[in-house]
Structure formats: structure tokens, C-alpha cells
MARZA-679279 format. One line per 2 residues: their letters; for each residue x, y, z of C-alpha. Coordinates in Angstrom, 1 decimal. Layout:
<atoms>
a	X/Y/Z  ...
</atoms>
This chain:
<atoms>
xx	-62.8/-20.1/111.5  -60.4/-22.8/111.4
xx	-59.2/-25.0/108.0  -58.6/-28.6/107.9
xx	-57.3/-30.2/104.6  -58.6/-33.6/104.1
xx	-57.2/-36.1/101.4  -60.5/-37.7/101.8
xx	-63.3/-39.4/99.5  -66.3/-36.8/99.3
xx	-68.6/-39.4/101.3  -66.5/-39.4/104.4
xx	-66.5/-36.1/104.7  -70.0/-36.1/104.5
xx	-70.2/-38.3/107.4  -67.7/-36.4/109.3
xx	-69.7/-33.4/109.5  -72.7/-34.3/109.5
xx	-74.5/-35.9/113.3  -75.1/-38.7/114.4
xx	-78.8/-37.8/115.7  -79.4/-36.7/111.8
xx	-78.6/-39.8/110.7  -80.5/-42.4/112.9
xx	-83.4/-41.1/112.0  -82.8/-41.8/107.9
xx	-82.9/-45.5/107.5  -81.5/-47.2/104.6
xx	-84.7/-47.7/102.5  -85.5/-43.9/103.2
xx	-86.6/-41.8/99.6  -85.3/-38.0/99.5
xx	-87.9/-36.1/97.4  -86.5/-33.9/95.1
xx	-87.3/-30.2/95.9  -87.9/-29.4/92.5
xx	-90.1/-32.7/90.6  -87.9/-32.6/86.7
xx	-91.6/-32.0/85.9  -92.0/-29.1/87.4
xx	-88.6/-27.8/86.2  -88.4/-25.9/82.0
xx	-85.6/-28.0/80.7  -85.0/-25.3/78.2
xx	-83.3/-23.1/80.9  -81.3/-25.9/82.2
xx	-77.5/-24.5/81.7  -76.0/-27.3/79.7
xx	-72.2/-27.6/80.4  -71.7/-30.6/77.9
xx	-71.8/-30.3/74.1  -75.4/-32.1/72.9
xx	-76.1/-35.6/72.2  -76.0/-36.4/68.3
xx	-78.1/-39.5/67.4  -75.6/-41.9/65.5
xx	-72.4/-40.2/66.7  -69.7/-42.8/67.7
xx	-67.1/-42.2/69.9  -63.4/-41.7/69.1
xx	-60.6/-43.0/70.9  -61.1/-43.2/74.6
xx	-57.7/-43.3/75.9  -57.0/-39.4/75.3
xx	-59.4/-36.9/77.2  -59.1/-33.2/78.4
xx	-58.9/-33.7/82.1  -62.2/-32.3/83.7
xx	-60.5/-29.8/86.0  -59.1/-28.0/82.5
xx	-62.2/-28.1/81.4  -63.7/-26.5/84.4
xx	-60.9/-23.7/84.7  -62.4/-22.6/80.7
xx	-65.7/-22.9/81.7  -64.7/-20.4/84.4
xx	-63.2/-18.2/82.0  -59.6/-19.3/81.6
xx	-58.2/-16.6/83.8  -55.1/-18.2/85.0
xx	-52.1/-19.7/83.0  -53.0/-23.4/81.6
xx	-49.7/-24.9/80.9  -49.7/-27.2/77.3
xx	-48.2/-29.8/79.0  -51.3/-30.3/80.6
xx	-52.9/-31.2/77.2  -50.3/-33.2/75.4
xx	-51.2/-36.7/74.4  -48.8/-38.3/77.0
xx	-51.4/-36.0/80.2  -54.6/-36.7/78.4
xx	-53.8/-40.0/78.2  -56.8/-42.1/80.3
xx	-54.7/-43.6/82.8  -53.7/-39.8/83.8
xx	-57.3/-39.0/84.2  -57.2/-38.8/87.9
xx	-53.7/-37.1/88.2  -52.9/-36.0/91.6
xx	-51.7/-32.9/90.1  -55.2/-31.9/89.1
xx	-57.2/-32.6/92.4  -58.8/-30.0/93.9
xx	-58.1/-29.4/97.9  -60.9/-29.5/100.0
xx	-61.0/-27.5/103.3  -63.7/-27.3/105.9
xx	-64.9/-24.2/108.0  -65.8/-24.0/111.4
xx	-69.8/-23.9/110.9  -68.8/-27.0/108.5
xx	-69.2/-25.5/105.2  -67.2/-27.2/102.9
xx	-64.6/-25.1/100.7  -62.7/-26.6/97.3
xx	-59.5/-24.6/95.9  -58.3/-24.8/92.3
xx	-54.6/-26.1/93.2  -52.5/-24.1/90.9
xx	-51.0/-25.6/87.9  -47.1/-26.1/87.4
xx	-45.4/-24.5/84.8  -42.1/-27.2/85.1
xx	-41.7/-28.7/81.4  -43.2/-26.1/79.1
xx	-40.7/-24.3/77.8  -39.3/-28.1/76.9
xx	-41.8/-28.7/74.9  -41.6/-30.6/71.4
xx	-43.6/-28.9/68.2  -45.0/-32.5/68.0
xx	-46.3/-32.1/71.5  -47.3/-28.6/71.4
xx	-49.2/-29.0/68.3  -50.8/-32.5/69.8
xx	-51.7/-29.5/72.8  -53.1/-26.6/70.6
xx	-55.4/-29.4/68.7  -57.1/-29.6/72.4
xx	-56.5/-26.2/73.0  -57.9/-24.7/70.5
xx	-61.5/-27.3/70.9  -61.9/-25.8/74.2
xx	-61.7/-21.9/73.3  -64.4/-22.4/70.8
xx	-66.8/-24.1/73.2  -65.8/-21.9/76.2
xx	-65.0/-18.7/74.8  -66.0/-18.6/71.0
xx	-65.3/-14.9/70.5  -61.8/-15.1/70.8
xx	-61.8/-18.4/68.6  -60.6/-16.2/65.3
xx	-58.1/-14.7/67.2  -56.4/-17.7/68.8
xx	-56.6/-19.4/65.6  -55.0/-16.9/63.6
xx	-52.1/-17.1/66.5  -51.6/-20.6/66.0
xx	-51.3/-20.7/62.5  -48.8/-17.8/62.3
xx	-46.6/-19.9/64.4  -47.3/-23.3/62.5
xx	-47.0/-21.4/58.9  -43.3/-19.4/59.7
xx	-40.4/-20.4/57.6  -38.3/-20.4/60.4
xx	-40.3/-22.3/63.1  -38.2/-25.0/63.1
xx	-34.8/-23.4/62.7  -35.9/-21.6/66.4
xx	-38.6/-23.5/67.5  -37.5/-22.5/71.4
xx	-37.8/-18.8/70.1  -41.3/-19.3/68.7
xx	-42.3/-21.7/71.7  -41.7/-19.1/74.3
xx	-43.4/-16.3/72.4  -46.5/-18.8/73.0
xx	-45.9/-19.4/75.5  -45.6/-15.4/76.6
xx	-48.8/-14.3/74.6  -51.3/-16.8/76.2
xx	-49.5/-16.2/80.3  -50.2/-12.6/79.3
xx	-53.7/-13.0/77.6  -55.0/-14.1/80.8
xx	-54.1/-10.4/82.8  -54.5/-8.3/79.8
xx	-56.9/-7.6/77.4  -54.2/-8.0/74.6
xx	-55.0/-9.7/71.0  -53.0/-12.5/70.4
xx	-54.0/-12.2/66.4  -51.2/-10.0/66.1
xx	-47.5/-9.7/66.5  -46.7/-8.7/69.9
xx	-43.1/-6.8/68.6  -42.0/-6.0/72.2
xx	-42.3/-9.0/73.7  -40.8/-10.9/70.6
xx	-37.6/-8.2/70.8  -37.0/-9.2/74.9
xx	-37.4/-13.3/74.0  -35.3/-12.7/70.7
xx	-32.6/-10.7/73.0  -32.6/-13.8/75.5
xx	-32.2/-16.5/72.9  -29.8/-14.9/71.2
xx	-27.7/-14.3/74.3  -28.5/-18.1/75.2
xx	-26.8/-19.2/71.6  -23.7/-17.8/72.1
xx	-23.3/-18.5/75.5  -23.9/-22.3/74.5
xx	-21.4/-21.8/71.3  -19.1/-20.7/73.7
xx	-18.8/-23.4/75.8  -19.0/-25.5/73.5
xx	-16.0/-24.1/71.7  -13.8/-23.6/75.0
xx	-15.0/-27.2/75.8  -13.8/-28.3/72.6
xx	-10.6/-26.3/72.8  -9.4/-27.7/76.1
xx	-10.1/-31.3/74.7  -7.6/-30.1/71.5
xx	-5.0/-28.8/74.0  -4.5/-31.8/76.4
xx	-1.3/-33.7/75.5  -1.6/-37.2/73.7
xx	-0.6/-38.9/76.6  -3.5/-38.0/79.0
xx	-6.2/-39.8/76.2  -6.8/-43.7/77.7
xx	-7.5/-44.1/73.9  -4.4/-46.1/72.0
xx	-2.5/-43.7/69.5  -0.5/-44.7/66.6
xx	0.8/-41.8/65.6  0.5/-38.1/66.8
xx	-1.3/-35.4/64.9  1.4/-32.0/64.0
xx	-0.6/-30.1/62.0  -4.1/-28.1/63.2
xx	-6.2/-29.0/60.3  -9.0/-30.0/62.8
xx	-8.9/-26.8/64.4  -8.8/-24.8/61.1
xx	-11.9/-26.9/60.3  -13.5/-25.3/64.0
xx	-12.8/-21.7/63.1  -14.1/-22.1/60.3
xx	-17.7/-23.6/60.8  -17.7/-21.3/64.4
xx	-16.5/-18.0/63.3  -17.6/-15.5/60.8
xx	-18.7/-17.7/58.3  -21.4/-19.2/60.4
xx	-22.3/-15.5/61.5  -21.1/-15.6/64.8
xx	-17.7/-13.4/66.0  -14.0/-15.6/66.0
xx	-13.5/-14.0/69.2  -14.8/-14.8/72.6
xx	-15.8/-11.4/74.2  -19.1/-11.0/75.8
xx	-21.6/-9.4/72.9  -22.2/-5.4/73.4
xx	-25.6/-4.2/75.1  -28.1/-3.2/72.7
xx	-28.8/0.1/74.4  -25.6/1.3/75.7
xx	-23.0/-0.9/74.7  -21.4/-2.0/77.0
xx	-20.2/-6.1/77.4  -20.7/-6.2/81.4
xx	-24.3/-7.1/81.0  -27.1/-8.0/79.2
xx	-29.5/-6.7/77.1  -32.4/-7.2/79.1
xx	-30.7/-6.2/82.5  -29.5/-2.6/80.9
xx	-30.6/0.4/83.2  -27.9/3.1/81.7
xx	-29.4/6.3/81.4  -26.8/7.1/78.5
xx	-24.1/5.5/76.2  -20.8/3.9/77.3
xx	-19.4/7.1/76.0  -21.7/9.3/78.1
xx	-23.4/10.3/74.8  -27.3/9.7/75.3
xx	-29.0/6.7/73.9  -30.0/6.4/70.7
xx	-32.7/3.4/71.6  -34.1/4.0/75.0
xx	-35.5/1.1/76.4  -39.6/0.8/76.9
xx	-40.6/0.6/80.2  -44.2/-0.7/79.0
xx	-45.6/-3.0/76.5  -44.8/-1.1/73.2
xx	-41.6/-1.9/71.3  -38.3/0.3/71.6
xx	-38.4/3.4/69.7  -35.7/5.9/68.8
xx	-37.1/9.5/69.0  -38.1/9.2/65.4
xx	-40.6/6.3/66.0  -38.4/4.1/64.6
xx	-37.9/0.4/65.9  -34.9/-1.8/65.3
xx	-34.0/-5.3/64.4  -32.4/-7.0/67.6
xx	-31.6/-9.9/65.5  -29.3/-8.1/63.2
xx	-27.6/-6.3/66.2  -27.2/-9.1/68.1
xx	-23.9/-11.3/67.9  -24.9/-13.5/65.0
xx	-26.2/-10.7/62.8  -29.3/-12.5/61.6
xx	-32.7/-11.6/61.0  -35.5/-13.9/61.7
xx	-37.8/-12.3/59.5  -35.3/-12.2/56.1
xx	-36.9/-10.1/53.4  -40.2/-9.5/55.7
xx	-38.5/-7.7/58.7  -40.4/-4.2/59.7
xx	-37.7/-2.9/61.6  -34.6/-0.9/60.9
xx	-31.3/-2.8/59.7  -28.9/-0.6/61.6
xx	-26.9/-0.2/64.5  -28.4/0.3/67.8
xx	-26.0/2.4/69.3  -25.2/5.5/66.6
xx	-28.4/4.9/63.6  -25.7/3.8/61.0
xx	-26.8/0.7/58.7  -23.2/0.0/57.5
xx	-22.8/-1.8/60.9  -24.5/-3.4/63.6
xx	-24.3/-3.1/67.1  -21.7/-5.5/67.9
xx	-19.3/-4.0/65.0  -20.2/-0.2/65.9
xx	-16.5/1.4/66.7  -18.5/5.1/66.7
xx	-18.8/5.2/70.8  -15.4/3.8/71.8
</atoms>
């Protein structure tokens, strides 16, 4: 069997494989009776794959549809990924109707069967999303699980409303956006219900954006810094007088360092598991403490959330190097350090394994 991707309309292709000596004998004015006459047919069992018509119902704006091959990969049973920003306003927009990123490929076999593959849908510009634009995207989202799959409609309902009702969404929308994100890639591989809080897979994403935070801080601080330290002569911009004093850097420590939550210093924060600052949190593989004492948080190899050996879990926010919580007054888990169980200190102020 050989393959041959064509880029062409459905009609050519058509005549491509189908003979000449075929088509002489069908003449322009030729009728093709159906094999089945509609009144032969029970319209009842017809599969309808549209919703019904409703006498009177006027049609909303036309410039923003759910592109058909979406629809089709619901109808299908939504078993791969479906990126959001493949129903934000700007995609569904009508012009975008018949994206090239949607089209199916067409190959044909050797006996000249004709084959069409889903092409896979790109991931590129979801984590970037806006909460505008993902909520425009879970208003179409949400249209097409109740039509296509109804009994998990509750479920992915009660999702998105968690996420639209938390305090805190907009303080870490990327946060909240990649737990999304997370819950649906996973939902279609595992039978998982995205109703509830998924703790493990918020404690890895939590890890990650902390870690992002202060990596960005940083930078932005040593960036800052190195603009402070250059000498008044190297700025193009006219000076009239020099500054002596370091008010403006006073100022820096103090909306940067511990007021803000975040350390003075500029040390790599401590591993949640082990404690050691020569990796991350989500790379740790040490089978015990910096200190050769074994861990007191082992990490979970599957999808529940880390446990100590008393079933306990812990609050990465607080250990992490800002020492928040993104839960406040609500937060299940314990308020104590990581490495040695105490709650006077986290894990990035625990002295016990050094």
C-alpha cells in the first residue's frame, strides 16, 4: 500500500481515482437513484448530529462559530487534548472558519480507498492565555460537553466555577490557568473527575510557579542592581547633580525583601524533600536528607499527593521561598516545615539538617 497526500479539493480527487471508461458512460443529464427512497427510510432512527430546528428561533451573531473539526473531535468523544485557544473569540472568529490548522489530511491507498487523519492540534499559546480569553473559551467549551458528553456536564461545570469563584484567581491566574490546563490534558487518558481538587497535581504546578517567581525577582533585582552600580558617566542621559546617598536602593530592599515575603538574599531556595539548593523541587530523586537523615516527605511516584508516614500532606506554598499560602484560612494541609515536621519554621528557614 502506498500513501499520497494531496492538498486537493474533494472533487479532483474523485476524478483522480476514479476511470475514464466509468465516466463516459455517465453523461451530464444522468439521475443517480438513491439506494434507499427517504420514503422508504424511518426518520426517527436517523442519528441527528445537529441540535433541532426551533420554529421562531433567530440566529445570534454569525461572525463567531466553533470550527466543525472541534466539533467533530467531541462528537468522537473528546479523547485528545483540545487546546482553548482553539475556541477563543479571536479563532472562532468567521473569517478563521476554514483555518489551515484545522484541515484534515487526506491520503489515498493503493486499491484507492481514500483515508482522512485528524491533524493534531497545537498546544503553542495556551499557557499565554488571558482570563478574558479563557473564559470567552470555557463559554464554548462548556456548550459542547453538554451536547456531546452530558454526563460529565456537572462535573466540568463545577470545575469551571471553582476556578472563576477563587479569591485568588487573579493574584495567580498563570497558577490557576495551568491547573486547567493540567486537569482537562489529563481527563482525556484518565478517568479522573475534574469536580474536585486534584492536590498532587496542584502541589507540582504550585512548586513550578513558585520557583518561576523568584527566579524572575531575581533577575529583576540583579538587573536592577547592575543599572544602580554603573558610574554616572556611562548614562547618555544629562545629570545635574549626582546622587550620594542610597535612598533608592533602601527603597529596593525594602519592597523586595522580607517584607514582601520573599528572602533579602539571593541563594537558590532549598528543595522541598531533601533540602538541598542545587536543584529543584520537581527534579529531586534523593533517597534521604542533605544530612543523610531520611526524608520526612517522600515524594509520590503516582497521582496522589505527598504524604509523610502519618498520612499527613503539606503546604508547598508556605515552604516555598515566599512563605505564602494560596489557600489563607482554607488551606488543608500542614503549615510546617518540610524537612524536620516543625511549624515554627518553614522549609527554607529550617536550620535542623545543616
Amino acid at each position: 500500500m502506498f500513501i499520497l497526500h494531496l492538498c486537493l479539493p474533494i472533487t479532483q480527487i474523485i476524478n483522480f481515482i476514479t476511470p475514464l471508461s466509468v465516466l463516459d458512460h455517465i453523461g451530464p443529464s444522468t439521475t443517480v437513484q438513491p439506494i434507499f427512497p427517504m420514503s422508504t427510510v424511518n426518520r426517527s432512527t436517523i442519528s441527528r448530529r445537529r441540535p433541532p430546528c426551533v420554529t421562531g428561533q433567530v440566529a445570534t451573531s454569525a461572525g463567531y462559530l466553533v470550527p466543525d473539526q472541534i466539533r467533530k473531535r467531541f462528537a468522537d468523544g473528546w479523547s485528545t487534548h483540545v487546546p482553548l485557544t482553539f475556541l477563543t473569540d479571536t479563532y472562532c472568529a468567521y473569517k478563521n472558519g476554514s483555518s489551515s490548522a484545522l484541515q484534515d489530511v487526506l491520503s489515498i491507498e493503493e486499491s484507492g480507498r481514500i483515508l482522512t487523519t485528524a491533524k493534531p492540534l497545537s498546544s503553542e499559546g495556551e499557557h499565554d492565555l488571558t482570563f478574558d480569553e479563557w473564559h470567552q473559551a470555557w463559554k464554548r467549551l462548556l456548550p459542547l460537553i453538554g451536547e456531546f458528553l452530558p454526563d460529565e456536564y456537572d462535573q466540568w461545570s463545577a470545575h469551571f466555577n471553582t476556578i472563576l469563584e477563587k479569591e485568588n484567581r487573579a493574584q495567580m491566574w498563570p497558577l490557576w490557568l495551568s491547573y486547567d490546563i493540567e486537569v482537562r490534558r489529563r481527563a482525556t487518558q484518565f478517568g479522573i473527575d475534574p469536580s474536585v481538587h486534584h492536590l498532587n497535581i496542584w502541589n507540582d504546578l504550585e512548586t513550578n510557579y513558585i520557583e518561576q517567581r523568584v527566579e524572575d525577582r531575581l533577575h529583576k533585582k540583579l538587573n536592577l542592581q547592575s543599572s544602580l552600580s554603573r558610574p554616572a558617566s556611562s548614562s547618555p542621559r544629562y545629570q545635574p547633580f549626582r546622587r550620594n546617598d542610597h535612598s533608592h536602593q533602601d527603597r529596593f530592599r525594602s519592597t523586595n525583601g522580607e517584607s514582601s515575603g520573599f528572602r533579602s538574599d539571593s541563594r537558590p531556595s532549598r528543595c522541598l524533600f531533601c533540602g538541598n539548593r542545587s536543584h529543584l523541587s520537581r527534579n529531586c530523586i534523593s533517597p534521604t536528607l542533605i544530612n543523610g537523615r531520611p526524608l520526612l516527605l517522600p515524594r509520590s511516584s503516582g497521582s496522589e499527593p505527598c504524604r509523610d508516614k502519618n498520612g499527613k500532606t503539606y503546604c508547598f506554598g508556605w515552604n516555598g521561598i515566599s512563605g505564602r499560602c494560596t489557600f489563607g484560612s482554607s488551606c488543608g494541609r500542614e503549615h510546617a516545615c518540610t524537612l524536620c515536621g516543625n511549624r515554627s519554621h518553614n522549609t527554607q528557614s529550617c536550620t535542623v539538617i545543616n
